[in-house]
Wavefront OBJ file of the C-alpha trace (Angstrom):
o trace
v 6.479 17.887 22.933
v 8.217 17.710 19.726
v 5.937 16.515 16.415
v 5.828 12.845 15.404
v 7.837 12.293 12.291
v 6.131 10.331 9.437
v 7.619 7.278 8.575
v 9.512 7.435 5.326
v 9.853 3.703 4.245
v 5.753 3.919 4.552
v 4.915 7.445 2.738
v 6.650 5.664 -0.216
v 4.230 2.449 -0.051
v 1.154 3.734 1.187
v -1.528 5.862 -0.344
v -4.715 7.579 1.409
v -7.955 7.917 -0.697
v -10.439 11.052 -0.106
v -12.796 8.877 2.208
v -9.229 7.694 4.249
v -9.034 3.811 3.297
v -5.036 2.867 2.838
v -4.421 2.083 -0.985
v -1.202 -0.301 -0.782
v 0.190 -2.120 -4.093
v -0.366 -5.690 -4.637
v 2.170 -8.346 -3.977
v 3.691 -10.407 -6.779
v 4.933 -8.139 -9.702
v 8.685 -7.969 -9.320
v 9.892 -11.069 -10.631
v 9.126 -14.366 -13.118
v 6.440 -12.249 -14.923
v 6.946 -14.269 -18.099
v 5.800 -17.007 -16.534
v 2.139 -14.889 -15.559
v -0.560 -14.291 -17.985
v -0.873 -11.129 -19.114
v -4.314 -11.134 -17.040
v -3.103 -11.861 -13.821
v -0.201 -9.674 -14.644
v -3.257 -6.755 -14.848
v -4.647 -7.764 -11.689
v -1.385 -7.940 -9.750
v -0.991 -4.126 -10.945
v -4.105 -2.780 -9.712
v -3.894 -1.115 -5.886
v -5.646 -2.626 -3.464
v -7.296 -1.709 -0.180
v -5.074 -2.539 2.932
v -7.093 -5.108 5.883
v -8.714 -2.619 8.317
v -6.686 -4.665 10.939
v -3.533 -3.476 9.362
v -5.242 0.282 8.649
v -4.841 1.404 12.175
v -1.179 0.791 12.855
v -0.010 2.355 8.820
v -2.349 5.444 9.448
v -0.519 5.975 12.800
v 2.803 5.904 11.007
v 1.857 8.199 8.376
v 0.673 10.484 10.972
v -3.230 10.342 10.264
l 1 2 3 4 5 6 7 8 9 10 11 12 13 14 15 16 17 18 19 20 21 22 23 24 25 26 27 28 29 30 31 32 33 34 35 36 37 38 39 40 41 42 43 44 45 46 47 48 49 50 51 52 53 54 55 56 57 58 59 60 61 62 63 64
């Protein structure tokens, strides 16, 4: 049986830490960012944790 390829539209958005959560990067910094303070512009940057609901079917596609 041949290997399962991992998907390449997820490699790029999807990062797995050393104890295997999903590191994923928060929604909201691609456009009106003069309109954001500068603090919720820092917040918006930081990676977050992906929902362990959502964990299962990304760490199947990265081939985890």
């Amino acid at each position: 049986m041949p290997k399962q390829k991992t998907h390449s539209g997820s490699k790029k958005r999807f990062k797995i830490t050393g104890s295997g959560k999903i590191m994923k990067q928060q929604a909201g910094m691609r456009h009106n960012l003069e309109v954001k303070s500068a603090k919720r512009k820092a917040r918006l940057n930081q990676d977050q944790v992906l929902a362990k609901s959502d964990a299962k079917n990304i760490k199947k596609l990265l081939g985890h």
